[in-house]
C-alpha positions as CSV (number, residue, x, y, z in Angstrom):
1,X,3.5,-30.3,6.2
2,X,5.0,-29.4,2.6
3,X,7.2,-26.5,2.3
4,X,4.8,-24.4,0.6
5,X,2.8,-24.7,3.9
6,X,5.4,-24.0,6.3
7,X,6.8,-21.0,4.0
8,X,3.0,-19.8,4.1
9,X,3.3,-20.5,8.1
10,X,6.3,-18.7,8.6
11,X,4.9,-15.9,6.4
12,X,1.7,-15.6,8.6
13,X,4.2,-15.7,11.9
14,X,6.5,-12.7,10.6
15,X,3.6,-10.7,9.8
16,X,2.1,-11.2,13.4
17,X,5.0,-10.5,14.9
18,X,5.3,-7.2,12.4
19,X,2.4,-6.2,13.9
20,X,3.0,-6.2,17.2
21,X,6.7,-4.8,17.2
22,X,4.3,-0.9,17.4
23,X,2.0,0.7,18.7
24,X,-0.4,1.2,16.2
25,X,-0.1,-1.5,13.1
26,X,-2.0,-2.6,10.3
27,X,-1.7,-4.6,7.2
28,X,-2.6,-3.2,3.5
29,X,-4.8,-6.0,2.8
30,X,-7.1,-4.8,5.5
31,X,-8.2,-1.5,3.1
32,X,-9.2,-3.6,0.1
33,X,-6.2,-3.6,-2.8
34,X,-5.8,-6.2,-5.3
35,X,-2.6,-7.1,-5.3
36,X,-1.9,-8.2,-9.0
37,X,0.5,-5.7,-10.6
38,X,-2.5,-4.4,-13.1
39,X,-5.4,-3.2,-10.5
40,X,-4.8,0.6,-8.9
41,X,-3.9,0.6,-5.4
42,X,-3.7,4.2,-4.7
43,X,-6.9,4.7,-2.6
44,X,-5.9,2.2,-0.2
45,X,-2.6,3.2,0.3
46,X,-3.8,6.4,0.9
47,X,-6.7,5.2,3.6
48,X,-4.1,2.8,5.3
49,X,-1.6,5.3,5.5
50,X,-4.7,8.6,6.4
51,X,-5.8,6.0,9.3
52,X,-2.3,5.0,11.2
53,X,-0.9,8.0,10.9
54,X,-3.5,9.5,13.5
55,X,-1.3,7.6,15.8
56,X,1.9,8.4,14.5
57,X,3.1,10.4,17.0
58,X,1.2,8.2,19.7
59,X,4.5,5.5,19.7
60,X,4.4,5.0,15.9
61,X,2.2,3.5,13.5
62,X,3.4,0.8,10.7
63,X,1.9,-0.3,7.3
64,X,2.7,-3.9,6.7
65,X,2.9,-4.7,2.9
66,X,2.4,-8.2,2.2
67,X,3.6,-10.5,-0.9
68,X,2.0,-9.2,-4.3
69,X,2.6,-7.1,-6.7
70,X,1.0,-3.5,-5.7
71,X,0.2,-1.1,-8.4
72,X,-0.3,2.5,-6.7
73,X,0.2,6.3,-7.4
74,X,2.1,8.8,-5.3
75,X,1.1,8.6,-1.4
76,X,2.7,10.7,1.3
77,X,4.0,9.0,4.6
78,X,4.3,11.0,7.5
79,X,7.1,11.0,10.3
80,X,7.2,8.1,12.8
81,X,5.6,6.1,10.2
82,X,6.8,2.7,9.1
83,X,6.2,1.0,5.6
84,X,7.9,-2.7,5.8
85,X,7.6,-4.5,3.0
86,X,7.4,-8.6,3.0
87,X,10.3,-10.2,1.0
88,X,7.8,-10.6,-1.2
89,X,5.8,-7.7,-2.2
90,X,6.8,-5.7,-4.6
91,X,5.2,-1.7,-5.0
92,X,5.2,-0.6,-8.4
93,X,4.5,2.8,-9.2
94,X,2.5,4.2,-11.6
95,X,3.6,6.2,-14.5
96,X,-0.5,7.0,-15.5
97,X,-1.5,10.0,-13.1
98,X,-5.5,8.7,-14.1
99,X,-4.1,6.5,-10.8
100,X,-3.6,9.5,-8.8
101,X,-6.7,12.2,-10.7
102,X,-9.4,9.6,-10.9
103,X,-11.3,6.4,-12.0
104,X,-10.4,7.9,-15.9
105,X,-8.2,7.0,-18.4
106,X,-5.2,9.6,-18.8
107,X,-7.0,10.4,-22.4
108,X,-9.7,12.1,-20.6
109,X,-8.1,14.4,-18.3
110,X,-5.8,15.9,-21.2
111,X,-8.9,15.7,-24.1
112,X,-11.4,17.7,-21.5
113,X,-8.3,19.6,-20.6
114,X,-8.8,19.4,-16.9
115,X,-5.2,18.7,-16.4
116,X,-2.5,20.3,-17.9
117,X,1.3,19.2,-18.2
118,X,2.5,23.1,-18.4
């Protein structure tokens, strides 16, 4: 094997063993986000993070985050929650609240005025 396949390998091992090390565990990828630093991420932060934490309290739930680049607005975690992030992944957040309001450019919430910054 090349390195690129025993990193990948190693990668795929760390995450299993994440996922095991609670309760209640899952990986973002398993809600649908793109993880290319351009595409919104925000709805499936928000499910991953809406479904584990029903077991929160029940020995903890954690969100694995693997490598990429993961666009997203504001999310909320809840107490006894984990969020590990691979050495790899990277969460940027977003400075557009069209991210957080809807599928919308910012232009149309402030032009219809359904949003206002006062």
């Amino acid at each position: 094997m090349n390195e690129t396949k025993n990193g990948d390998l190693l990668d795929l091992v760390l995450i299993v063993t994440l996922l095991n090390c609670r309760k209640h565990s899952a990986v973002l990828t398993d809600f649908g986000p793109v993880g290319d630093g351009k595409t919104s991420n925000t709805k499936a932060f928000n499910a991953a993070i809406q479904n584990l934490s029903r077991y929160a309290s029940d020995g903890r739930a954690q969100l694995t985050v693997p490598p990429g680049k993961w666009l997203t607005g504001s999310f909320n975690l809840t107490s006894h929650f984990t969020l590990f992030l691979h050495k790899d992944a990277v969460i940027l957040g977003s400075q557009f609240l069209a991210l957080n309001l809807g599928p919308y450019p910012p232009s149309y919430y402030f032009k219809k005025r359904k949003f206002n910054l006062n």
